[in-house]
ZADO-1210 file (C-alpha; in nm, 4 decimals, padded with zeros to 6 digits):
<atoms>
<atom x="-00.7743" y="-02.7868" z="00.1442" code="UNK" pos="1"/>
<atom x="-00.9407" y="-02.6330" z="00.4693" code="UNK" pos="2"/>
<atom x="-01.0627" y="-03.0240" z="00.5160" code="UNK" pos="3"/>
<atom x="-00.7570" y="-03.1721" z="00.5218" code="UNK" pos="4"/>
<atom x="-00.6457" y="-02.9199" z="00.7711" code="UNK" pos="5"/>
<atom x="-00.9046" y="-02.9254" z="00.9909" code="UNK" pos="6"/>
<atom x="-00.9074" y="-03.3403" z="01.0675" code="UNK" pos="7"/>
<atom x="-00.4968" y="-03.2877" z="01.0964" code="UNK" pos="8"/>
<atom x="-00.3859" y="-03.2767" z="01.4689" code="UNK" pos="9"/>
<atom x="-00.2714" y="-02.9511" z="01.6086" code="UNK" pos="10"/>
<atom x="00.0831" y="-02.8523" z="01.4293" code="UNK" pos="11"/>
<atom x="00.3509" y="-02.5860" z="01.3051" code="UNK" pos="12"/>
<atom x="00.2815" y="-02.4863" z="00.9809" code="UNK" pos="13"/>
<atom x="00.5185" y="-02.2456" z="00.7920" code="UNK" pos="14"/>
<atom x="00.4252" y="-01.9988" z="00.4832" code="UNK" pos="15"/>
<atom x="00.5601" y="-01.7682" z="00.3098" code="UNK" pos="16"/>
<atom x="00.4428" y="-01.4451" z="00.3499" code="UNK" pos="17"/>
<atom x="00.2592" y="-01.3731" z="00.0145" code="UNK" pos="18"/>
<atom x="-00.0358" y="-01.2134" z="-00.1148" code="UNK" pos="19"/>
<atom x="-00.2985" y="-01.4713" z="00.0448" code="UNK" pos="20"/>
<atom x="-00.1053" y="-01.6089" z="00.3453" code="UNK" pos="21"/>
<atom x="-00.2517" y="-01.3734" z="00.6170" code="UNK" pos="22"/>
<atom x="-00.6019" y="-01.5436" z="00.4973" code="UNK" pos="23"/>
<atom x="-00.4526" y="-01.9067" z="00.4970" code="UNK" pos="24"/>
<atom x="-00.3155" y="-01.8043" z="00.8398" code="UNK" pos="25"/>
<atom x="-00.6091" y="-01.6961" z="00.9589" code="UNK" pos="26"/>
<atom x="-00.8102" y="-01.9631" z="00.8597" code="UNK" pos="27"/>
<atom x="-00.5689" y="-02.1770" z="00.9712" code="UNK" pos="28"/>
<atom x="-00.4619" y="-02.0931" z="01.3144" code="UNK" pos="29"/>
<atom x="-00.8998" y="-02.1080" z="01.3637" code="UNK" pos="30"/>
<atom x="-00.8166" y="-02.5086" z="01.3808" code="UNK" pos="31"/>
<atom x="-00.5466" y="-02.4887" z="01.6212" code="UNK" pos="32"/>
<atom x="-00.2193" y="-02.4928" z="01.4111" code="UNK" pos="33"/>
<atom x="00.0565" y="-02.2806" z="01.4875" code="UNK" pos="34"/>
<atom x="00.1247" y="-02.0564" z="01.1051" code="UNK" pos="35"/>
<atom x="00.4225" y="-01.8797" z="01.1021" code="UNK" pos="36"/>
<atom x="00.4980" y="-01.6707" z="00.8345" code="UNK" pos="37"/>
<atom x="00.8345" y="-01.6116" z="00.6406" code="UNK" pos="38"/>
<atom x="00.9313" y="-01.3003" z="00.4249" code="UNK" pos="39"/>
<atom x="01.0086" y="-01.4656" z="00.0963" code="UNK" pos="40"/>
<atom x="01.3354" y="-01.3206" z="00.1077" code="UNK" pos="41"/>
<atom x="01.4679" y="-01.4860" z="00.3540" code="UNK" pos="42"/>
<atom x="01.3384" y="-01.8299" z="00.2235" code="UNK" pos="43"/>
<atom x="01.4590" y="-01.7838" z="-00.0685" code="UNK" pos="44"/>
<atom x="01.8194" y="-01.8125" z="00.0838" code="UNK" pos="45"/>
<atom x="01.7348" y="-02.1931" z="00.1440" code="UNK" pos="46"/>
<atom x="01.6134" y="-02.2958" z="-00.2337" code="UNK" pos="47"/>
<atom x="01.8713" y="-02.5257" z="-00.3630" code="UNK" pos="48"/>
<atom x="01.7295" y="-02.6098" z="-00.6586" code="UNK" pos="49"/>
<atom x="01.5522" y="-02.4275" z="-00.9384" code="UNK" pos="50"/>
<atom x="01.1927" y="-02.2176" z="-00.7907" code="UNK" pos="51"/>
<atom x="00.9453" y="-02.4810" z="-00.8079" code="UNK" pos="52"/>
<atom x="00.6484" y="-02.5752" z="-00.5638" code="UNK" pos="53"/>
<atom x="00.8230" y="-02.8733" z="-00.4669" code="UNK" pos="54"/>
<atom x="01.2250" y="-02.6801" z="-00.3813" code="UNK" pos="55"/>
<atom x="00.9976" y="-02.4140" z="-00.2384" code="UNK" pos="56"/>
<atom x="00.8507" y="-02.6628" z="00.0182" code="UNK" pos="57"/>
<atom x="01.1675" y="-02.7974" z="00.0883" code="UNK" pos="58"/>
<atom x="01.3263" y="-02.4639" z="00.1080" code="UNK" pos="59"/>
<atom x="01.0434" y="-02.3772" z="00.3559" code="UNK" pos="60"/>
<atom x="01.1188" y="-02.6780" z="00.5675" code="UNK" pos="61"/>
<atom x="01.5273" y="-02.5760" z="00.6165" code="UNK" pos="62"/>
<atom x="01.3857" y="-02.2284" z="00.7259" code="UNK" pos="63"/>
<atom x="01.1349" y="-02.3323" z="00.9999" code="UNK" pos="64"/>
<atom x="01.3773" y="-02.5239" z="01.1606" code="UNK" pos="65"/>
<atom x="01.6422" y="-02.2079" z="01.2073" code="UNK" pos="66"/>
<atom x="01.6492" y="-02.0362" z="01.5201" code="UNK" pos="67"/>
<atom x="01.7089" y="-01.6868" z="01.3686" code="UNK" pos="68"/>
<atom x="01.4729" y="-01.7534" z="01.0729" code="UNK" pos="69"/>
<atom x="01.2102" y="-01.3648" z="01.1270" code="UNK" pos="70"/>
<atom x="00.9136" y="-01.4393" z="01.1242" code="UNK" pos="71"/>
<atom x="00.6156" y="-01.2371" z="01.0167" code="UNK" pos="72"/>
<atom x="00.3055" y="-01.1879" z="01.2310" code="UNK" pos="73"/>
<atom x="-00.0012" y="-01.2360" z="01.0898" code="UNK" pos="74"/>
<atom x="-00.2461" y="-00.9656" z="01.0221" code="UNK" pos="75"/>
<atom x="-00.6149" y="-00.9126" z="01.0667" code="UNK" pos="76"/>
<atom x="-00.8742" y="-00.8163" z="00.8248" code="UNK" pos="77"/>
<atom x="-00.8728" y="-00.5046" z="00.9771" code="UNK" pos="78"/>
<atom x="-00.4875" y="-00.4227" z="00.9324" code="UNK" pos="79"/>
<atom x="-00.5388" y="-00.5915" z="00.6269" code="UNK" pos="80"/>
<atom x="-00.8222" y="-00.3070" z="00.5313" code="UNK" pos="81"/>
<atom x="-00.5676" y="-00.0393" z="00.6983" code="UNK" pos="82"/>
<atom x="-00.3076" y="-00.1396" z="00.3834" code="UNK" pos="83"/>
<atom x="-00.5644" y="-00.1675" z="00.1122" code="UNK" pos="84"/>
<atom x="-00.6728" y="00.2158" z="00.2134" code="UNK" pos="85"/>
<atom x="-00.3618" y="00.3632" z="00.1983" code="UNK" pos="86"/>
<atom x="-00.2401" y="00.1277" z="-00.0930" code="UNK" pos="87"/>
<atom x="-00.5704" y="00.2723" z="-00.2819" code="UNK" pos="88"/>
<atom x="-00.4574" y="00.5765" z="-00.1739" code="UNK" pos="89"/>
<atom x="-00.1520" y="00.6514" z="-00.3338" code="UNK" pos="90"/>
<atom x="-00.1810" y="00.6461" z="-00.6666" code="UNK" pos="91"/>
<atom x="-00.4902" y="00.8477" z="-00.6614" code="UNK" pos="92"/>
<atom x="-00.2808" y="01.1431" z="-00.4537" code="UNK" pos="93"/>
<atom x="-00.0152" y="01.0565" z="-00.7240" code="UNK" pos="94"/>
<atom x="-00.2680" y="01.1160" z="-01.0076" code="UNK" pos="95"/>
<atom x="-00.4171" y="01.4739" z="-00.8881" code="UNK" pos="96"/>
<atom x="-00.0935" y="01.5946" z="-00.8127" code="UNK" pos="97"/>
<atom x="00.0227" y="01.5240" z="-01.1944" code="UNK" pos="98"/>
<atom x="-00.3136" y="01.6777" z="-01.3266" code="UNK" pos="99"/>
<atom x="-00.2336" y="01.9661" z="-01.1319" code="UNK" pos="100"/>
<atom x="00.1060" y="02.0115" z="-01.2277" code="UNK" pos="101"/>
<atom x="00.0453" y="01.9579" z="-01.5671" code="UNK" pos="102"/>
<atom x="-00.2344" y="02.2257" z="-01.5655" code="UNK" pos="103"/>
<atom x="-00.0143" y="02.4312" z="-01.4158" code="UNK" pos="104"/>
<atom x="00.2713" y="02.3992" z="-01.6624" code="UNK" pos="105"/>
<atom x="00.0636" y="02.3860" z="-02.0039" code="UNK" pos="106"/>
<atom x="-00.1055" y="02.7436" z="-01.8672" code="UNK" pos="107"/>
<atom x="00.2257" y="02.8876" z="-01.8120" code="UNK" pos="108"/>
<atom x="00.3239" y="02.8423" z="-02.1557" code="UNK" pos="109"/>
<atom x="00.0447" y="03.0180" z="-02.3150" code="UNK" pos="110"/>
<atom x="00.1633" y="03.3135" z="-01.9849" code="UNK" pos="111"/>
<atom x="-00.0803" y="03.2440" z="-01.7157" code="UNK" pos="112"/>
<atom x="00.1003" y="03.1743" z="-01.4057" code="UNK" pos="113"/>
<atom x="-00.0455" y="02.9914" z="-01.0758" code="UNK" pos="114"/>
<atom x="00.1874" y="03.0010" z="-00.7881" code="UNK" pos="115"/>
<atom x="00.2028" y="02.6207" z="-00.6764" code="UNK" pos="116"/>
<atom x="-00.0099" y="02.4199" z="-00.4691" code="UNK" pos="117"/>
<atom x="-00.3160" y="02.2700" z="-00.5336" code="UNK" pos="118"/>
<atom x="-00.5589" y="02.5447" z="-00.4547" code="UNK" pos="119"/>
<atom x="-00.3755" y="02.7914" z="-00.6888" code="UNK" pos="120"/>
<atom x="-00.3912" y="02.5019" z="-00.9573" code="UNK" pos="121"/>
<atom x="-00.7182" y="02.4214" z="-00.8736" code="UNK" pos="122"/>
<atom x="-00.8731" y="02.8171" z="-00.9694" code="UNK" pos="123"/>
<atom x="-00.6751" y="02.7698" z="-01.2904" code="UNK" pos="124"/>
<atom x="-00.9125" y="02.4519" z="-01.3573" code="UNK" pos="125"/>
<atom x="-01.1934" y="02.6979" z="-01.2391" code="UNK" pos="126"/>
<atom x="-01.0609" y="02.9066" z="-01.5155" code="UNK" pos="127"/>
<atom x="-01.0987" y="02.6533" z="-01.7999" code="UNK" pos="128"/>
<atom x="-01.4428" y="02.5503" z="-01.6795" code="UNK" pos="129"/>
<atom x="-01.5724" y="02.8795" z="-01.6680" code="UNK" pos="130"/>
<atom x="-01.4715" y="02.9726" z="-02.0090" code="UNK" pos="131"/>
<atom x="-01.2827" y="03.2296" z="-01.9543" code="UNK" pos="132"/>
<atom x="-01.1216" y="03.4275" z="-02.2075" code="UNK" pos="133"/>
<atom x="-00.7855" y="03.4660" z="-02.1089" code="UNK" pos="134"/>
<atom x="-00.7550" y="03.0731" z="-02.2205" code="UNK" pos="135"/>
<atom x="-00.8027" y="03.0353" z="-02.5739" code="UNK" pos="136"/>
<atom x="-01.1017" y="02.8103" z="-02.6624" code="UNK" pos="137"/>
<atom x="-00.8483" y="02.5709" z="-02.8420" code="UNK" pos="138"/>
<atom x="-00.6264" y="02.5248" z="-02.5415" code="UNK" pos="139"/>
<atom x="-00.8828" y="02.4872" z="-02.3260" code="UNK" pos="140"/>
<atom x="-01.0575" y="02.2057" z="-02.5152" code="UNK" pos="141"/>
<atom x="-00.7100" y="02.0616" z="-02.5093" code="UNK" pos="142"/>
<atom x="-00.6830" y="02.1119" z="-02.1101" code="UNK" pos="143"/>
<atom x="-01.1188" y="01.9733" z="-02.0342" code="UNK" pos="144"/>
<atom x="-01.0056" y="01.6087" z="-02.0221" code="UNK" pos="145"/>
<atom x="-00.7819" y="01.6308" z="-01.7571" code="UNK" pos="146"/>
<atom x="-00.9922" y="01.8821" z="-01.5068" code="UNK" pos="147"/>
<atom x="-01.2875" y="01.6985" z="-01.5492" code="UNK" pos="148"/>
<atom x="-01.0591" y="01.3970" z="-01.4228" code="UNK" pos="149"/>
<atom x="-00.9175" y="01.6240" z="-01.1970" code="UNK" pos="150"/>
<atom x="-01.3202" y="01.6629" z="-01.0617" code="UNK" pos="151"/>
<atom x="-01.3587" y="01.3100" z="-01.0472" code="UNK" pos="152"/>
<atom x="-01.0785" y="01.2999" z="-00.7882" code="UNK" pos="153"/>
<atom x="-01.0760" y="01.3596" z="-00.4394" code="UNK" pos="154"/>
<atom x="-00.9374" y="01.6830" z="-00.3220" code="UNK" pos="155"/>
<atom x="-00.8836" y="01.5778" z="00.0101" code="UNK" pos="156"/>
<atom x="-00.8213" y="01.1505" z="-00.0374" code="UNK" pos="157"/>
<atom x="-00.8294" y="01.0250" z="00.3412" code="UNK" pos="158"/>
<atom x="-00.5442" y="00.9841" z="00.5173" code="UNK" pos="159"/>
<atom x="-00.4575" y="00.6077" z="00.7292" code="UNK" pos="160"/>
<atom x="-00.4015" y="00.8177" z="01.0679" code="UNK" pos="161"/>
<atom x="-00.8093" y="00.8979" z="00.9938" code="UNK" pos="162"/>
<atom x="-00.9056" y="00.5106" z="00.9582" code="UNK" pos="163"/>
<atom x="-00.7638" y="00.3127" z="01.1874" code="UNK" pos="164"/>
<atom x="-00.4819" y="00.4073" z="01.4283" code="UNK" pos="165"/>
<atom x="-00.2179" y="00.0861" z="01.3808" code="UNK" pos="166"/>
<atom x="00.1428" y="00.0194" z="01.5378" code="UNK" pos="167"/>
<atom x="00.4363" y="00.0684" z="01.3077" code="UNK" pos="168"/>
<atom x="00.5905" y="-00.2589" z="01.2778" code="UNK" pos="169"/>
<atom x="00.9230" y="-00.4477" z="01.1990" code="UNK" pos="170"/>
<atom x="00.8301" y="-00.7129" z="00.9488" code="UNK" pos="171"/>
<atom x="01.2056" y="-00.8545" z="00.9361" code="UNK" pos="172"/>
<atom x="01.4564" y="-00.9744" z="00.7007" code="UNK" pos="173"/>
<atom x="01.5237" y="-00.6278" z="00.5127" code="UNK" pos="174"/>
<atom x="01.1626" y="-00.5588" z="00.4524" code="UNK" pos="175"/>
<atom x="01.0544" y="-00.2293" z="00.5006" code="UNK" pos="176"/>
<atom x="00.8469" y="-00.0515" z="00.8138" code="UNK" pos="177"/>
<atom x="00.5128" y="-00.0835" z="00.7730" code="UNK" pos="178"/>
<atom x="00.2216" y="00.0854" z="00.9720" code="UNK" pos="179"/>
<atom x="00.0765" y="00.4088" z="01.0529" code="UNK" pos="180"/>
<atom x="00.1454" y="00.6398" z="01.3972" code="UNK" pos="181"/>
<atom x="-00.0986" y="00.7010" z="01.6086" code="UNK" pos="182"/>
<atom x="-00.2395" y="01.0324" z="01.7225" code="UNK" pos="183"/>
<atom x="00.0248" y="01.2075" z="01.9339" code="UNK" pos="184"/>
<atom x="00.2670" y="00.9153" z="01.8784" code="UNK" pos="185"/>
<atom x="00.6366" y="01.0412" z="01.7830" code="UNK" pos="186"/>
<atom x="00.6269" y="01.1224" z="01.4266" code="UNK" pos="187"/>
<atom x="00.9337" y="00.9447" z="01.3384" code="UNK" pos="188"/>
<atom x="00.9038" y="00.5904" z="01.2283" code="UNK" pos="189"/>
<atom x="01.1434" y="00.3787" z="01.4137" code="UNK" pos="190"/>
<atom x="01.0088" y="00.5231" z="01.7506" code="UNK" pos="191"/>
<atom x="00.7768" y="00.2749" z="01.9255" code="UNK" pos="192"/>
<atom x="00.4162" y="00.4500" z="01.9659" code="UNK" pos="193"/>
<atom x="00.3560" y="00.7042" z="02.2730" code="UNK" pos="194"/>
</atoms>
């Protein structure tokens, strides 16, 4: 495909914004095309037909040629990186938090109580790897699973403002805000950066 590209004189070439499109648009715009970008969403409002490569084209086409069509800009590998981080992220912060919760709540119904938090939830896993008799041997072979994969967690999973310091952006058509504040920027999100 890159071949084809690269012997076709300069042009506009419109996408819509999907997993791989930032790559294509990348690789693209390195021949001298101009790739815009569309949120699917707002393509979609120019399919006529049913979804198929061929009405997506087409609907692609109508959109390019509006003068209010949003476009979306394209993003580097390094912004790219920035979302994969904080994608990665996520669920892992989602995952320790349910450990300790759950460790929390199936202690306090045999009566030992952690206030919450994660460092009072994290001596009660201290607890059940120490053996300790409080915890009967049964429950805590119930409760080894998850602290070990509690200890295979991070306790403190980076945060984005500690990897790359990017500008919150607009990426149109109802989509959501996107990006990450930087240092001393105002910490609300639709404030431009300080």
């Amino acid at each position: 495909m890159l071949a084809f590209f690269e012997r076709l004189p300069s042009c506009l070439i419109g996408m819509e914004a999907c997993g791989s499109a930032h790559h294509w648009a990348r690789e693209l715009a390195k021949f001298g095309h101009d790739v815009r970008l569309m949120p699917p969403a707002c393509v979609k409002a120019y399919m006529r037909r049913q979804k198929n490569d061929a009405a997506d084209a087409a609907a692609i086409c109508e959109a390019m040629t509006r003068p209010s069509m949003r476009f979306v800009p394209v993003r580097s590998v390094e912004n790219q990186a920035a979302l994969m981080h904080h994608k990665v992220r996520e669920p892992l912060v989602a995952q320790r938090t349910k450990l300790l919760n759950a460790l929390r709540s199936h202690l306090a119904e045999i009566g030992i109580i952690a206030a919450q938090g994660p460092n009072n939830a994290r001596a009660l896993a201290v607890l059940i790897m120490e053996g300790n008799d409080m915890i009967p041997a049964i429950v805590r072979s119930a409760l080894l699973p998850a602290v070990r994969r509690l200890n295979e967690l991070p306790k403190h999973p980076t945060t984005p403002q500690r990897i790359s310091p990017l500008p919150v952006r607009y990426l149109g058509c109802g989509t959501t805000v996107i990006g990450w504040l930087r240092r001393g920027a105002p910490k609300r999100a639709g404030q431009p950066p300080g």
